[in-house]
C-alpha positions, 0 to 999 in steps of 0.5 A: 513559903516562898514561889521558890518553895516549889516542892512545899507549894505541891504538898499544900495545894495537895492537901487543900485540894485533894479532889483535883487533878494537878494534869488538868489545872489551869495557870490561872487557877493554880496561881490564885490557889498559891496565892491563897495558901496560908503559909504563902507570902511572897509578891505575887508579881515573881511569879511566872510561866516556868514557876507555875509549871515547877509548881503543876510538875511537882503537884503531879508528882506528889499526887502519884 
């Protein structure tokens, strides 16, 4: 996955943490739990701002 992969980032970050609601997420945690997800590869470096609230608005989404 790609950062652009936003949709598919959502549904991974759901399932490896299902105990979390996306509403509370910090940017700094949000980014090092994509980071960490196994089937991410992409430079860590393309990530910004917008992209981490594509990704906490799509997780948000997927949890309702």
């Amino acid at each position: 996955m790609k950062w652009t992969d936003v949709q598919d980032i959502a549904i991974e970050l759901s399932e490896a943490h299902p105990e979390v609601d996306p509403r509370y997420v910090n940017f700094v945690d949000l980014r090092g739990w994509v980071l960490a997800l196994d089937d991410f590869d992409d430079d860590p470096a393309h990530c910004g701002e917008k992209v981490l609230e594509a990704i906490q608005a799509a997780w948000i989404d997927e949890a309702d």
